[in-house]
C-alpha positions as CSV (number, residue, x, y, z in Angstrom):
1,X,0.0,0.0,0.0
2,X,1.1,3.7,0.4
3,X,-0.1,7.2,0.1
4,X,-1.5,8.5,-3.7
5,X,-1.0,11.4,-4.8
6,X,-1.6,13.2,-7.9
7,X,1.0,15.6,-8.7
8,X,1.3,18.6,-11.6
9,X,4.8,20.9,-12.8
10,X,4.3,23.8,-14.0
11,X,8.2,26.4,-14.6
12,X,7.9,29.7,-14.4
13,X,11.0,31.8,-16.0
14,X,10.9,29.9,-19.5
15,X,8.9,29.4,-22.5
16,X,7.2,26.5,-23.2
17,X,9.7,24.4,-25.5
18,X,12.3,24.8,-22.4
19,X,10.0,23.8,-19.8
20,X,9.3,20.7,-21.8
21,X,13.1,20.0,-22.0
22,X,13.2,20.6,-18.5
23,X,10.6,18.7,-17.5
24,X,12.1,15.9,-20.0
25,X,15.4,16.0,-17.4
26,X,13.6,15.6,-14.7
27,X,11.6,12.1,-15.6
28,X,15.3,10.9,-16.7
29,X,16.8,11.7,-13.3
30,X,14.0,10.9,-10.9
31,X,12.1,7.8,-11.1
32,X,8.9,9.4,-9.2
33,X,8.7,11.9,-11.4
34,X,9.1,9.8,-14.6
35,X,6.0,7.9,-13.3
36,X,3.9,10.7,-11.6
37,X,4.6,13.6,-14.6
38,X,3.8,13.2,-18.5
39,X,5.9,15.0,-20.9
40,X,4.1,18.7,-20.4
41,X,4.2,18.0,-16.4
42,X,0.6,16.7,-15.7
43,X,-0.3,14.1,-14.2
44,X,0.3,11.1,-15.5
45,X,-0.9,8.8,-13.1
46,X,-1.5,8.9,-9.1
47,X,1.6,7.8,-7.8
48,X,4.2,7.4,-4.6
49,X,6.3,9.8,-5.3
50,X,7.5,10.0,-1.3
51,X,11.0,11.4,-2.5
52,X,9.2,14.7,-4.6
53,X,11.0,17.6,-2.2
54,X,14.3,16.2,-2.6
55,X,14.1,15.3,-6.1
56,X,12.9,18.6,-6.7
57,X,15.1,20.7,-4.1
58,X,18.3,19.4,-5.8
59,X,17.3,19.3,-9.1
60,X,15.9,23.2,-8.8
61,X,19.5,23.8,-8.6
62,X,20.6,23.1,-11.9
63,X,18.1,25.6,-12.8
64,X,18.7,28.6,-10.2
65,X,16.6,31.0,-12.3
66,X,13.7,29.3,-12.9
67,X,10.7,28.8,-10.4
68,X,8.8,25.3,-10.1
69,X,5.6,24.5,-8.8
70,X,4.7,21.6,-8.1
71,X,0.5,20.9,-7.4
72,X,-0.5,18.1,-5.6
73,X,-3.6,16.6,-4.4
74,X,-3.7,13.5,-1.9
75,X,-6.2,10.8,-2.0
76,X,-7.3,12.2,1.2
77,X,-10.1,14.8,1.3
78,X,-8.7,18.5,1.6
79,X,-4.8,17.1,0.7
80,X,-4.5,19.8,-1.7
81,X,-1.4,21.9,-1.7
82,X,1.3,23.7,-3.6
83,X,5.1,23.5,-3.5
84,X,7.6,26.4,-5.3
85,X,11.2,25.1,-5.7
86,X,13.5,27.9,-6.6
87,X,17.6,26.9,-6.7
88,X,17.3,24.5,-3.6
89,X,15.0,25.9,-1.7
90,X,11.0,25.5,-1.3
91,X,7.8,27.1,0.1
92,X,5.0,24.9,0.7
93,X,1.6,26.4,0.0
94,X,-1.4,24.4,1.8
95,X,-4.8,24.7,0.3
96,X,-6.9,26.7,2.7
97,X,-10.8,25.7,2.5
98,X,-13.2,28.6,3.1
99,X,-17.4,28.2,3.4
100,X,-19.1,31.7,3.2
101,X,-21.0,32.8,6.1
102,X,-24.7,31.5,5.3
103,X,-26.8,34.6,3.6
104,X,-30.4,34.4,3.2
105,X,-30.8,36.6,0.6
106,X,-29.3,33.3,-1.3
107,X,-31.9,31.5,-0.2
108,X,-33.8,29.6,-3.7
């Protein structure tokens, strides 16, 4: 067993062609993200990719200028979240669910 997630990479800093290349790099040097990314960094699959932040920490580095986010969504309820990887370094992002206060002027 283990923990599903489904993950998405987007790069900020580049155009599209180079984030494909990038992304390309990536699936060659990290086995979770060959099987968790596609070529254009969606999903390709829900996956175990326990080794994302250090995968992505170190490989950020070869890229100092570029920003990568990384989206991922657990297979538990609310396990949404985003992760920005910029040369070795990353800020984590959780999803913050918010109800509006109840208005009865909504009322249908």
């Amino acid at each position: 067993m283990g923990y599903y997630t489904e993950y998405n990479l987007k790069i900020e800093g580049c155009d599209f062609e180079k984030a494909t290349e990038v992304i390309e790099e990536l699936r060659e040097s990290s086995d979770g993200a060959e099987y968790a990314l596609n070529e254009v960094g969606e999903s390709a699959e829900n996956c175990k990719w326990y080794d994302h932040q250090k995968d992505l920490k170190e490989f950020s580095k070869k890229y100092p200028d570029l920003v990568f986010e990384l989206n991922g969504e657990g297979e538990e309820s609310g396990d949404i979240w985003k992760k920005y990887y910029k040369d070795g370094k990353v800020q984590l992002c959780n999803a913050v669910i918010v109800f509006p206060d109840f208005d009865p002027r909504k009322l249908s």
